[in-house]
N, C-alpha and C positions, 0 to 999 in steps of 0.2 A: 673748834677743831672737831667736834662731833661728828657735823654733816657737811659733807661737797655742795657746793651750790653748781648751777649751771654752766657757770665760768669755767670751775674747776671739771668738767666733766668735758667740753669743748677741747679745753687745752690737751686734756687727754687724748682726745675722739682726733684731735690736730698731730699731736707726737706719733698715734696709731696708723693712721697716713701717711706719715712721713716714711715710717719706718717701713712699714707693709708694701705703700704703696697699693692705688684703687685699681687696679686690674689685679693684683694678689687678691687683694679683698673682696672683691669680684667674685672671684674664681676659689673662694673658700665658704661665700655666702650660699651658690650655689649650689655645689658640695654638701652642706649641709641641709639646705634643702630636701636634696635628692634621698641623701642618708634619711630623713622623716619620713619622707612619704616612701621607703621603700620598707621602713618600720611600721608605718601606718597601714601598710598592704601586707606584709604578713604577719601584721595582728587579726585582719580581714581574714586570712586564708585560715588561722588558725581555729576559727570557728565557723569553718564550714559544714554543711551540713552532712551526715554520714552517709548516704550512699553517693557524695563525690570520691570518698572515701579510695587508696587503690586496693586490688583484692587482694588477698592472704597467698603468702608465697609459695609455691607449688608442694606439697609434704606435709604441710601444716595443716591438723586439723583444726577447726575454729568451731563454736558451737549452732554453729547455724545451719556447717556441714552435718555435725553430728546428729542437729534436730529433724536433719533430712533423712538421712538413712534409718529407717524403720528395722533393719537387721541388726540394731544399737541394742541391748539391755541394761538399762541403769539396774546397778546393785548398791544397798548399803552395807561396807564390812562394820560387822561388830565384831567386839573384844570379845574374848569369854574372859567372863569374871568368875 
């Protein structure tokens, strides 16, 4: 009772048939297919490279703006102790 042999995997793979029916089954294989490779593609897009990247929405400065503008002063605040 451990393991199914092949018989008992048939009879199933038979009952699942019956009940489904091979155009249902069909039409769920593909389905899932589709579901992977549209997983598989934006796993692809998620490591795209960054100047596919889109730009920064309009107001937002970003640090690339900021390294452009030369009228910028970086300060560091200190505490008084």
């Amino acid at each position: 009772m451990g393991s199914l042999s092949i018989w008992h995997w048939l009879i199933v793979l038979l009952i699942v048939v019956m009940v489904f029916g091979t155009k249902k089954l069909k039409n769920m294989g593909g389905d899932l297919g589709s579901a992977v490779k549209g997983f598989k593609d934006g796993m692809k897009d998620g490591s795209a490279p960054a100047e596919d990247k889109p730009a920064a929405p309009a107001g937002q400065v970003t640090n690339a703006a900021a390294a452009q503008d030369k009228t910028t002063i970086d300060v560091e605040a200190r505490t008084k102790s």
